[in-house]
C-alpha positions in Angstrom: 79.7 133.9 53.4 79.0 133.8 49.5 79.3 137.2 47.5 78.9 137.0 44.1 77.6 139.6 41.6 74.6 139.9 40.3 76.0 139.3 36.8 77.7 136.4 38.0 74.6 134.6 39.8 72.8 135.2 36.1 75.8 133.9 34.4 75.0 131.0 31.8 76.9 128.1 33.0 76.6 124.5 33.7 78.4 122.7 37.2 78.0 119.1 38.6 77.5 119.3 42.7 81.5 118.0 42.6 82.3 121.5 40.7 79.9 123.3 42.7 81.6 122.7 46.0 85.3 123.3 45.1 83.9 126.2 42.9 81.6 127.6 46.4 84.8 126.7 48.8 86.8 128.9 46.8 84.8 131.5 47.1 84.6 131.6 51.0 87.8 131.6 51.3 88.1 134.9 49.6 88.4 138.2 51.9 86.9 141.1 51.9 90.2 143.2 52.4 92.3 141.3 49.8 93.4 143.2 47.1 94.2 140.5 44.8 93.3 136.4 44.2 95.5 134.3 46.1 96.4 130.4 45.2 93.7 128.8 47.8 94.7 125.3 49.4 91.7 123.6 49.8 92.1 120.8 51.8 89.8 118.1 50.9 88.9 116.6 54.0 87.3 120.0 54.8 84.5 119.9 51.7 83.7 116.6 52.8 83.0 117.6 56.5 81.1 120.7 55.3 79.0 119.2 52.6 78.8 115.8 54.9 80.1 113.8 52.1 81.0 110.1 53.0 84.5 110.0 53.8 85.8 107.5 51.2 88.0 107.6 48.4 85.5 108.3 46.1 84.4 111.7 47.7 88.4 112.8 47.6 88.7 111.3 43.6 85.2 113.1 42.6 86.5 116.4 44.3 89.7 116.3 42.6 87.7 115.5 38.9 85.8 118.8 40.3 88.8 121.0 40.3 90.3 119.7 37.0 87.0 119.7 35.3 86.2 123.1 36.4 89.7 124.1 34.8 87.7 123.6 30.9 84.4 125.1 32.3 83.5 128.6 30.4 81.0 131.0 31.5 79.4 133.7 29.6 78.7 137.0 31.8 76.5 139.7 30.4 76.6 143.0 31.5 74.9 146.4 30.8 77.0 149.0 29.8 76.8 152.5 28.3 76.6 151.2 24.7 74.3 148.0 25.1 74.5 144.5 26.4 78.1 143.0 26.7 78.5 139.2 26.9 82.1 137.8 28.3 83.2 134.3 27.6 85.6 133.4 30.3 87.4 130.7 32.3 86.5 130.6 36.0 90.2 129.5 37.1 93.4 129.3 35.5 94.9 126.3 37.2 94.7 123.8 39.6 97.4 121.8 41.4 97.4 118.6 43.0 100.2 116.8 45.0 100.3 113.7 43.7 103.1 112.3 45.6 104.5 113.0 49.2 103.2 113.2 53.3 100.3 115.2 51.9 98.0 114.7 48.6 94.6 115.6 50.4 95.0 118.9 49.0 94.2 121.3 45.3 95.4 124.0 45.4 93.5 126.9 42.8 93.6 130.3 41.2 91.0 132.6 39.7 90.7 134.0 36.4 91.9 137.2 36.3 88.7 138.1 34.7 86.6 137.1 38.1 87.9 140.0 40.0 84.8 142.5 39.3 82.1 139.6 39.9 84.3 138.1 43.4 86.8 140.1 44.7 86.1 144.3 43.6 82.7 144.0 44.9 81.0 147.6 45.3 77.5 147.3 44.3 74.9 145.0 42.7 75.9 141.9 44.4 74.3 139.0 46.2 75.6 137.6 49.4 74.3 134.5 51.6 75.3 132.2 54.2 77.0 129.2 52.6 75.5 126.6 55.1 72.2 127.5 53.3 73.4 125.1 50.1 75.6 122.6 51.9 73.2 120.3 51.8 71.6 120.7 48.2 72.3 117.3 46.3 71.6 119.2 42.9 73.9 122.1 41.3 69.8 123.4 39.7 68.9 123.7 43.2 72.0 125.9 44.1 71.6 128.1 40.9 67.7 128.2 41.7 68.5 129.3 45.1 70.8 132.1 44.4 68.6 133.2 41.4 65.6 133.6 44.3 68.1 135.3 47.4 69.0 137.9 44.9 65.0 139.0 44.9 64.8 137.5 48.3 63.6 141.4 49.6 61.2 142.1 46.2 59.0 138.6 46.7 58.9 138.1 43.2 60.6 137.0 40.2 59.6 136.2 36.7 61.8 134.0 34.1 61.4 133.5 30.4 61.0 129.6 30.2 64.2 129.6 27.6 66.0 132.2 29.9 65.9 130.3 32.6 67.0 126.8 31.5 70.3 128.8 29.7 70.9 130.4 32.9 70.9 127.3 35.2 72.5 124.8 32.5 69.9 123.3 31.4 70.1 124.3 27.9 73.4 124.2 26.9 75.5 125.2 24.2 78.9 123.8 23.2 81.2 123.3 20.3 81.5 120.1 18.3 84.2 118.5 16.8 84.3 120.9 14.0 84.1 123.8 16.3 80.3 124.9 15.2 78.2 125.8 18.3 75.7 123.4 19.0 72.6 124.0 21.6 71.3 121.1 23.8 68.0 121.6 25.2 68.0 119.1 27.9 64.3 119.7 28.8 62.6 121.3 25.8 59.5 120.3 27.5 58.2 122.4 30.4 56.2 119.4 32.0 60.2 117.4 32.6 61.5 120.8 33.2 58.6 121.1 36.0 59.0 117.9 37.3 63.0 117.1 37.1 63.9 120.5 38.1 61.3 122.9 40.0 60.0 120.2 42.4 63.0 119.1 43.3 64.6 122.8 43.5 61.3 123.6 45.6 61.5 120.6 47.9 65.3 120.5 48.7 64.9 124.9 48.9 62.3 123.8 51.6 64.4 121.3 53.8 67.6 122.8 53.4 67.3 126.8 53.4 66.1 130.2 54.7 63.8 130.7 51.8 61.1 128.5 49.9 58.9 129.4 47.5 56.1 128.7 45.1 55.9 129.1 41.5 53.2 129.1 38.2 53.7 129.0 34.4 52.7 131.6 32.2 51.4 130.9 29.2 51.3 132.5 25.6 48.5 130.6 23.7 49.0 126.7 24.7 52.8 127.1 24.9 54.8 127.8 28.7 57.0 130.9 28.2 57.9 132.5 31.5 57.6 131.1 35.0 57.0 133.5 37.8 58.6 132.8 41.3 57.1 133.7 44.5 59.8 134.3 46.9 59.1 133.6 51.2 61.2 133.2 54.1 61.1 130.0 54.9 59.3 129.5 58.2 61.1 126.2 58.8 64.3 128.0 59.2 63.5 130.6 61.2 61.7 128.2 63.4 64.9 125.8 63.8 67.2 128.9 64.4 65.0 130.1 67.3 65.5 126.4 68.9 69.2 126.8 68.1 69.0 130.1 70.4 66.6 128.7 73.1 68.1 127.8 76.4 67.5 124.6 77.9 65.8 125.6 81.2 65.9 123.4 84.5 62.9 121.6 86.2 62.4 124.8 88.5 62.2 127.1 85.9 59.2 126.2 84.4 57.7 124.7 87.2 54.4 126.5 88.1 53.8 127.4 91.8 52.3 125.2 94.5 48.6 126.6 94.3 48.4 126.8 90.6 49.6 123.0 90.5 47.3 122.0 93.2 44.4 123.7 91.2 45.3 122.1 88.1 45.2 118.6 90.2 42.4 119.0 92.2 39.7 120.2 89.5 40.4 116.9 87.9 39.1 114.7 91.2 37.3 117.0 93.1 34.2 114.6 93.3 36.8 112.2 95.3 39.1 114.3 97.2 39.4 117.5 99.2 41.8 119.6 98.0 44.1 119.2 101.4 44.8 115.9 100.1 45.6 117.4 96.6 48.3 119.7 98.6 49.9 116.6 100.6 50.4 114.8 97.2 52.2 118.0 95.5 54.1 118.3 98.7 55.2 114.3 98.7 55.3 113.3 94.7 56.4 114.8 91.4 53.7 116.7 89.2 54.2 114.0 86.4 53.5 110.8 89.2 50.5 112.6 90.7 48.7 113.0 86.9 49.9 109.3 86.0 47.9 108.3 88.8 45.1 110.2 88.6 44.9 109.5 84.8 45.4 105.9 85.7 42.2 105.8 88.0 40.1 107.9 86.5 40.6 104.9 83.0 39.9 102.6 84.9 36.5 104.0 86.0 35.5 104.8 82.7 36.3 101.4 81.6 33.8 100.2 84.3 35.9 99.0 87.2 34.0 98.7 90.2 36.1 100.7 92.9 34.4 101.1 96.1 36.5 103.8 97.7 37.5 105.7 95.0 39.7 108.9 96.8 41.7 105.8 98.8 42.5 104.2 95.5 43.0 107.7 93.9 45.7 108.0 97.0 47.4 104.6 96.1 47.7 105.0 92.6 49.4 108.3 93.3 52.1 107.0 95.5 53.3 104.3 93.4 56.1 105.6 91.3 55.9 101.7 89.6 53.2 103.1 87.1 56.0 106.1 86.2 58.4 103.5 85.9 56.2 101.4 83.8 55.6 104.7 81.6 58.7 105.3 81.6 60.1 102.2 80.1 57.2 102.0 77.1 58.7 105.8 76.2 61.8 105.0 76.4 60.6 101.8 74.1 59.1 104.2 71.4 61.8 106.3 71.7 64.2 103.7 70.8 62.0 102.9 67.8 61.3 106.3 66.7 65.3 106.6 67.1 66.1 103.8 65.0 63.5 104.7 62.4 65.2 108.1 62.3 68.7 106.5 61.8 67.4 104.7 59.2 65.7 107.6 57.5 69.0 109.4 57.3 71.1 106.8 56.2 68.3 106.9 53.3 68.4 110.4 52.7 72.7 110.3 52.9 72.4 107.5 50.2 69.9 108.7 48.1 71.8 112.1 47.9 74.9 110.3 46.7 73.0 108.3 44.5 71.1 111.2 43.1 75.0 113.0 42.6 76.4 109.7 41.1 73.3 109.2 38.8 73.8 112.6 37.5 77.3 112.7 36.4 76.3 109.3 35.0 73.6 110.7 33.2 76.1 113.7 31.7 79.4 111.4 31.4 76.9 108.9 29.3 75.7 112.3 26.8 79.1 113.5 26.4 80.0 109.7 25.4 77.0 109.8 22.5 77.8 113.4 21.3 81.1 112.3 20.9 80.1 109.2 19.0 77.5 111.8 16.9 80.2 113.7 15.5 82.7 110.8 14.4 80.2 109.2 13.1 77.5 110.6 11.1 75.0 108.0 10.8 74.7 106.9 14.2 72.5 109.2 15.4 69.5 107.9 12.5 70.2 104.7 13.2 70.1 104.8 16.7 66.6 106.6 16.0 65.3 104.2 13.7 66.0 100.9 15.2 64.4 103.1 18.4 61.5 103.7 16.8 60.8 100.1 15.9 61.5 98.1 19.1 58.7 97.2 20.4 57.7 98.7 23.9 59.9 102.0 23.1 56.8 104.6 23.4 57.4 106.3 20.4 54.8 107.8 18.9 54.4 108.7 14.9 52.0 111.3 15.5 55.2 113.2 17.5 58.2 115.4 16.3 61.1 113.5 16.4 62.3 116.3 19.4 58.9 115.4 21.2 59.4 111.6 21.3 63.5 112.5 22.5 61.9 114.3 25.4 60.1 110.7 26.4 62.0 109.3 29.1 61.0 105.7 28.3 62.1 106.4 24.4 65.2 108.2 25.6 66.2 105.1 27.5 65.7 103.0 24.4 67.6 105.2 21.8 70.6 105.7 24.3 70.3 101.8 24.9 70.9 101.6 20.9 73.4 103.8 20.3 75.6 102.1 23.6 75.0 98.6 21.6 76.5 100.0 18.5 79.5 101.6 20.2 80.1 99.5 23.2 83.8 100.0 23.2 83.1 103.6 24.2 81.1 103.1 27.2 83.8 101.1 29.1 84.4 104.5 30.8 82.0 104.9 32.7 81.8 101.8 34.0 83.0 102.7 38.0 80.0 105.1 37.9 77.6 102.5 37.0 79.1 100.4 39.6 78.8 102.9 42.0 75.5 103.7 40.9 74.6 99.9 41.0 75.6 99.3 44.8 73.7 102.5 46.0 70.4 101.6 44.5 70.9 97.9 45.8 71.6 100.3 49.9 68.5 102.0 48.9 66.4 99.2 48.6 67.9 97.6 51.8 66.8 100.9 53.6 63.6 101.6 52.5 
């Protein structure tokens, strides 16, 4: 189980799915009767198998970059208290080891800050709990924050956000400190229409496949301007409707079988202008249910389809005793079944890849912004250049008529301006060049697959 506080589900931070899970395993592994935070071991090979991450040495590299990464990662925790609103700036863990060398390096092994006790360990009231394997198999850290966000007003059926609220909450608006150690704020979607479609569909969608809730959700508007979204929390009947097959036992052919007459009944009304229903009896009594309907079925097409039969009950008899027609029906299901199986194979392979690929794109996408903020604040200029040779390529989508922050929120004008700025500074893109292999070779799978 997950038990977190409410103040820490609301926290404003920002994790990648790799921080997520070694950040979530840790908290599992926390008890309920311990009275202090222990070093957790976290064996790798244990995230992978219960996220169902592809077991290569990428997964155990990304998860290890997780652990170390989350070692820099700060939240800010606001509380109520007696004499206002209290906001903590904290580390989340204080260290993280790794063996590096020996019979075993398939292994981290982490503490918590000291200051997580109230919102992980002292739990007493105002707290959220869920089962874990609810967000195993969410490919996107906004879909885990969305998720938890949602459980906490699971009972209530209803939550409302302000738009700006929201977007700090979940990391989607982020604020950091530059090189000169002024606090800068990234609005990563300052539009509500990419906010709506990167984030809320998806979060719905994957919410939807993957959990015991879904919901739906509208946009509130103050003049022409999105300021709060309001969530309408359900139990997601998916769910309930896969644990109930979970729980059903299998029964056996005589279980469900219905009694001699009723069967007969069921037969006989269908050739009743052919047969007397003593011969309906001597079938059930010689042949299975499912060979007795084949045959009848079979007869009964062929008169529709204007076969000339002259004594139909005698060829209703002989279509019933041949067990070839089952056969035959047999082997064209399990044909189709093959099919549908392979299709299905396929399907997940597709799903498996385009979940990595949707993780690999996005730390791409993050490693490449820290990259240009980087290059922003040693150099001065390069952000208006970048812009202005942007804004004259040909093909680029920007627009004069726009705000310099509404043609930025363009996706085909963001391409082009981050394509600038990497052809100015090449030499400090040669980082991230394994993730854009990686990205590379799963699009290319994709393709194959679909």
């Amino acid at each position: 189980m997950v038990r977190k506080s409410n103040s820490l589900v609301e926290a404003r931070y920002k994790f990648n799915m790799w921080e997520t899970r070694v950040f979530t395993k840790m908290i599992t592994m926390v008890r309920m009767a311990d009275e202090d935070f222990k070093p957790y071991r976290i064996y790798l090979r244990d995230i992978i198998q219960e996220f169902g991450l592809d077991k290569d040495k990428a997964s155990y590299d990304l998860l290890r970059d997780g652990a170390n990464t989350l070692l820099q990662k700060e939240v800010s925790i606001f509380q109520e208290t007696e004499e206002g609103m209290n906001e903590t700036r904290t580390h989340l863990i204080v260290d993280a080891t790794t063996q590096v060398q020996g019979s075993n390096t398939n292994y981290i092994e982490v503490r918590f800050h000291p200051k997580m006790k109230p919102h992980i360990l002292e739990l007493k009231s105002r707290f959220t709990v869920y089962d874990v394997k609810n967000i195993l198999n969410l490919p996107s850290s906004y879909s885990v924050r969305i998720y938890e966000l949602l459980k906490q007003y699971e009972k209530i059926g209803y939550r409302t956000f302000e738009f700006e609220e929201l977007k700090e909450i979940i990391g989607a608006k982020e604020m950091h400190r530059n090189s000169k150690g002024k606090m800068v704020v990234k609005d990563n979607y300052p539009l509500y229409g990419s906010f709506n479609q990167k984030i809320l569909q998806k979060a719905q969608k994957h919410l939807l496949l993957h959990t015991d809730l879904c919901f739906e959700f509208e946009p509130l508007k103050q003049g022409r301007k999105v300021n709060k979204i309001r969530f309408i929390i359900m139990r997601n009947p998916r769910y309930d409707a896969a644990q109930v097959d979970e729980k059903m036992p299998e029964l056996g052919m005589q279980q469900v079988s219905h009694e001699e007459d009723a069967v007969v009944s069921r037969l006989f009304v269908q050739v009743a202008p052919y047969v007397e229903e003593p011969a309906v009896r001597r079938w059930v009594k010689a042949y299975s249910e499912e060979q007795i309907q084949y045959g009848i079925n079979y007869t009964l097409n062929q008169l529709k389809s204007g076969k000339d039969i002259q004594n139909i009950g005698g060829y209703l008899h002989t279509m019933v005793s041949t067990d070839n027609l089952v056969a035959a029906r047999a082997a064209e299901e399990a044909k189709r079944k093959q099919a549908r199986k392979k299709a299905d194979k396929r399907r997940k392979e597709l799903a498996q890849v385009e979940k990595k690929y949707e993780e690999i794109n996005s730390q791409l996408v993050e490693k490449t912004e820290e990259v240009i903020r980087g290059i922003f604040d040693r150099f001065p200029d390069a952000k208006g250049n970048a812009f202005a040779k942007a804004s004259k390529k040909r093909g680029s989508g920007y627009r004069s008529d726009r705000s310099n922050a509404e043609n930025m929120a363009d996706p085909i004008f963001r391409a082009v301006f981050r394509g600038m700025v990497r052809k100015n500074y090449p030499e400090h893109f040669a980082a991230l060049k394994t993730l854009e292999d990686w990205a590379k070779k799963l699009r290319g799978q994709m393709g194959r697959l679909r």
